[in-house]
C-alpha positions as CSV (number, residue, x, y, z in Angstrom):
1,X,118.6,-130.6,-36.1
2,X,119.4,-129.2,-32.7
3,X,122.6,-131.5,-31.9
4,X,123.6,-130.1,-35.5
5,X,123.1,-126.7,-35.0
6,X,124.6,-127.1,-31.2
7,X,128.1,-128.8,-33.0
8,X,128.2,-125.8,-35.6
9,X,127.6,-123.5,-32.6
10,X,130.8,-124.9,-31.0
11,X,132.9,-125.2,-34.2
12,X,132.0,-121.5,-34.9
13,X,133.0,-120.4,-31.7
14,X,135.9,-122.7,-31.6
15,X,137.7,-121.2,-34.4
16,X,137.0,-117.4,-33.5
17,X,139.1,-118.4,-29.9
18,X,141.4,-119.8,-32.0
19,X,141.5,-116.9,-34.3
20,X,141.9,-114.8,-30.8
21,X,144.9,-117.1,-29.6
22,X,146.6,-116.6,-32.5
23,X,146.8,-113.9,-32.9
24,X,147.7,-112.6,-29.6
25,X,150.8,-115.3,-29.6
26,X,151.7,-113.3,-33.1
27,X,151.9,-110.1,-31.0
28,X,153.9,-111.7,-28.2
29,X,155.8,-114.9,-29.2
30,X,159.3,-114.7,-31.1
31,X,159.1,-111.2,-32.6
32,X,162.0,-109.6,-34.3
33,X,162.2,-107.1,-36.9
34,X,162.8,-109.0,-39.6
35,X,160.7,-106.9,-42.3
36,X,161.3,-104.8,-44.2
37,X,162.6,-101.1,-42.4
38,X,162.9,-103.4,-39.2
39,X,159.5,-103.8,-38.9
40,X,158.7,-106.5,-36.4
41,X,156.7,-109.7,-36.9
42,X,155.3,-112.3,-34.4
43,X,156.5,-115.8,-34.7
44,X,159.6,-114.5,-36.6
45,X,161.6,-117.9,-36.9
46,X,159.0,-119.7,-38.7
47,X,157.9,-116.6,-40.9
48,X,160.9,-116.1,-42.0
49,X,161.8,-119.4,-43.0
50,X,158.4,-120.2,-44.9
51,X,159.2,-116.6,-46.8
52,X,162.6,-117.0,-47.7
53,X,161.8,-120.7,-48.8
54,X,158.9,-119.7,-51.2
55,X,160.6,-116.2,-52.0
56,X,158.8,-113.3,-54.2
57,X,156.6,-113.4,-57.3
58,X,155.1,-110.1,-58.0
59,X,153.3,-111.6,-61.1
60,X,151.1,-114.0,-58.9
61,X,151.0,-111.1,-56.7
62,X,149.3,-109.0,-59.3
63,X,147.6,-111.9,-60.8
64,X,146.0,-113.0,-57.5
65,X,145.1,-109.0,-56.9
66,X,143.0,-108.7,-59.7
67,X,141.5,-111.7,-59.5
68,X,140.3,-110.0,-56.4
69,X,137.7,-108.7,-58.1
70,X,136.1,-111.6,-58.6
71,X,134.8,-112.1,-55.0
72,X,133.0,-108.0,-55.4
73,X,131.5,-108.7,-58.5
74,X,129.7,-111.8,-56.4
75,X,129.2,-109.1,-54.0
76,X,127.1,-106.9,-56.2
77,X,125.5,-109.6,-57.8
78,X,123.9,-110.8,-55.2
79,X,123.3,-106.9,-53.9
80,X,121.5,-106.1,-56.8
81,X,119.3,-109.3,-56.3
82,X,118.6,-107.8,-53.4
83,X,117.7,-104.9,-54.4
84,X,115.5,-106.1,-57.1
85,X,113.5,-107.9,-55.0
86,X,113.2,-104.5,-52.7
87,X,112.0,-102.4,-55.4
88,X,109.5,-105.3,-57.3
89,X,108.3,-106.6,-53.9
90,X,108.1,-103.1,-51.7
91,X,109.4,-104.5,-48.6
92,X,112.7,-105.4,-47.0
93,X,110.3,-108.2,-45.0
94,X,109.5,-109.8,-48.1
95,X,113.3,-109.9,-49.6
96,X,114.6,-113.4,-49.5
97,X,115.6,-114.8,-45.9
98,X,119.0,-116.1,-47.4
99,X,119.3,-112.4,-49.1
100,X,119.1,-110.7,-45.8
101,X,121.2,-113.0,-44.1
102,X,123.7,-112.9,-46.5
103,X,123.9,-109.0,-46.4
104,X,124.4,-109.2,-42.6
105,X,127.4,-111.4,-43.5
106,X,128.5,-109.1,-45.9
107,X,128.9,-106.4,-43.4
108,X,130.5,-108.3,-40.6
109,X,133.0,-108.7,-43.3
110,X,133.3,-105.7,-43.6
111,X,133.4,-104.5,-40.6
112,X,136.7,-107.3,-39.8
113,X,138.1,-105.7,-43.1
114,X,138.1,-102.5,-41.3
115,X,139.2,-103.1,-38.0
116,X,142.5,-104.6,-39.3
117,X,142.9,-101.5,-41.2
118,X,142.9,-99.7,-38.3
119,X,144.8,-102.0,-36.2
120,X,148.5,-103.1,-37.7
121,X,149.5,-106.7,-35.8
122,X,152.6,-106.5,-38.7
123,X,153.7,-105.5,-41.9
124,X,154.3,-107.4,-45.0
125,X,157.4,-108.9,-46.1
126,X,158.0,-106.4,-49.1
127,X,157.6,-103.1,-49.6
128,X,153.9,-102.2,-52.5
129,X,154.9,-99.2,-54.1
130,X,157.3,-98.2,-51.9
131,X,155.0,-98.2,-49.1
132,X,154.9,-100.3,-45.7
133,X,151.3,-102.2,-45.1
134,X,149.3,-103.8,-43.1
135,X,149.8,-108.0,-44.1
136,X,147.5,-109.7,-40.7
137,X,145.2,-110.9,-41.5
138,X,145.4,-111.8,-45.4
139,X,142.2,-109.1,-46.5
140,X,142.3,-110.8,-50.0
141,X,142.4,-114.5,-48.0
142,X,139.4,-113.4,-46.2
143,X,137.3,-111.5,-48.6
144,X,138.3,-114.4,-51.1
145,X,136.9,-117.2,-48.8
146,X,134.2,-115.7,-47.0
147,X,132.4,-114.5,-50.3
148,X,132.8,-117.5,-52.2
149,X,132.5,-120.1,-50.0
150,X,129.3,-119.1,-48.9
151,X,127.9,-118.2,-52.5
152,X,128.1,-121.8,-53.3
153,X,124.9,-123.3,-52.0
154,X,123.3,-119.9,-53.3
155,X,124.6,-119.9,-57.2
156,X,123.7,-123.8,-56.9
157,X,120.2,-123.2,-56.5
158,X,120.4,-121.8,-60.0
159,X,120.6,-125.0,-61.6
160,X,118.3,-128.1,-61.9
161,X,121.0,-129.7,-63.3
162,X,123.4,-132.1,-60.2
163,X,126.1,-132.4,-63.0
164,X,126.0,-128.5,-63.6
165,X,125.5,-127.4,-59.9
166,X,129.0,-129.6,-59.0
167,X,130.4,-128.4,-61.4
168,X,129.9,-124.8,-60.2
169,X,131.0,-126.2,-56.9
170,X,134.1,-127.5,-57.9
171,X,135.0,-124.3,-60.2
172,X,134.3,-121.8,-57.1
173,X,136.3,-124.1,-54.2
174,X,139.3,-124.4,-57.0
175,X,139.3,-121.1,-57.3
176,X,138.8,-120.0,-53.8
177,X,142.0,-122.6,-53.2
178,X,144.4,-121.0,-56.3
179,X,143.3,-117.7,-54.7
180,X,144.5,-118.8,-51.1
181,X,147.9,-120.6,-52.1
182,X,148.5,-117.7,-54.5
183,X,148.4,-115.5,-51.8
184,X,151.2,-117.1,-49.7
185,X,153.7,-118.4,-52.8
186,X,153.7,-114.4,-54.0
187,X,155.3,-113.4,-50.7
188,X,153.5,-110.6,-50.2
189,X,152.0,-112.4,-46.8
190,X,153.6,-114.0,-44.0
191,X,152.6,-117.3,-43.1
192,X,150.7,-116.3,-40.6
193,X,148.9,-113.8,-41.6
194,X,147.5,-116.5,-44.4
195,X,146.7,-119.0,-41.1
196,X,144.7,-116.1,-39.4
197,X,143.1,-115.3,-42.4
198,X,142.0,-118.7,-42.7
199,X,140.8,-119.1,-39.3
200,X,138.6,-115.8,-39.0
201,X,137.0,-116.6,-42.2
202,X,136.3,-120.0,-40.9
203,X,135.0,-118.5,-38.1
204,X,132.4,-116.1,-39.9
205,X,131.9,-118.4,-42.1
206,X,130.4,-121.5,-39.9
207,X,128.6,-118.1,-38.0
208,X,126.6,-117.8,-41.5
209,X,125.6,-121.8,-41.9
210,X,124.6,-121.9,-38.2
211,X,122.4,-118.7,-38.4
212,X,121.4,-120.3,-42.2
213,X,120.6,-124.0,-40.8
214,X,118.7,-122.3,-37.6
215,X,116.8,-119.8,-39.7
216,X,115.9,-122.6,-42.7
217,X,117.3,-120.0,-45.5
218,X,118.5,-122.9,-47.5
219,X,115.0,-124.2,-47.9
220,X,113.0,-121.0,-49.4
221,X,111.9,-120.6,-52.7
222,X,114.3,-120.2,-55.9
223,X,115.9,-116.6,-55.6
224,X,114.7,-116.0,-59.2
């Protein structure tokens, strides 16, 4: 159990350097204002190629945005379990483990949600509403993965059932996928921003399975 948890350790910190690297190369390496209203993006050869090859669709766009959703209603759901178990129990101490640590996780994703709101690497490739935004990294990519990915070993634990519980599986990691590709073939992202999306969310989310495996969350009782 320790090698594992010393190999997660090193993956998890693997991919938030790489997350780091890549993003400062996006702020230094080929930029030109290729955007739109000369806005200038990082690695401008290869995002401009990958964007003009898979073009605009504002329907998977829109699609793709409410679908969005999806990953906040998770977020509440699991909230209110929380919650529940606050109120009927009458003490945070006593809240499930894999609750708690799956608030904490909640708010670190928040909190990456909201520094990228405040600090612009580029723009996106088209104009929302008339207006110039914020594209790196993906927010959808990362709220997308990060909450579902890590709900899966949680909304398994539901079901008795191995048929049912892959099932579940399968449905959320197809979705999470459909989600991620929809993302990049709308054009509303640059490549990169969907590959630094990617990589933080890896990054936060082996920082969840180490802190799970270390703290034995997965092994407590049922959450109902």
């Amino acid at each position: 159990m320790k090698k594992k948890n010393q190999r997660n350790l090193w993956i998890t910190v693997g991919l938030f350097a790489a997350f780091v690297l890549w993003t400062v190369l996006i702020t230094f390496v080929d930029v030109q204002p290729i955007g739109p209203e000369g806005s200038e993006v990082g690695f401008a050869s290869l995002n401009g190629f990958v964007h003009e090859l898979l073009g605009e669709h504002m329907l998977l766009y829109m699609i793709t945005d409410w679908l969005s959703l999806v990953p906040l209603f998770v977020v509440l759901f699991f909230g209110g379990m929380g919650f529940v178990q606050l109120v009927k129990r009458k003490s945070l101490l006593k809240v499930d483990r894999s609750i708690l640590l799956l608030g904490i996780f909640y708010l670190l994703v928040a909190a990456a949600y909201v520094l990228f709101e405040v600090v612009t690497i580029n723009y996106r490739p088209v104009l929302i509403n008339g207006y110039l935004e914020g594209s790196y990294p993906s927010s959808t990519t990362m709220l997308v993965m990060c909450v579902m990915l890590t709900s899966v070993g949680l909304f398994r634990r539901f079901f008795a059932n191995e048929v049912v519980r892959k099932i579940v599986s399968g449905g959320i990691i197809l979705f999470t996928v459909f989600m991620v590709g929809g993302r990049l073939f709308s054009g509303v992202h640059w490549f990169t921003d969907i590959v630094g999306a990617m990589l933080l969310s890896g990054g936060l989310i082996m920082a969840y399975y180490t802190a799970d495996v270390w703290r034995g969350c997965s092994t407590l009782i049922p959450l109902i």
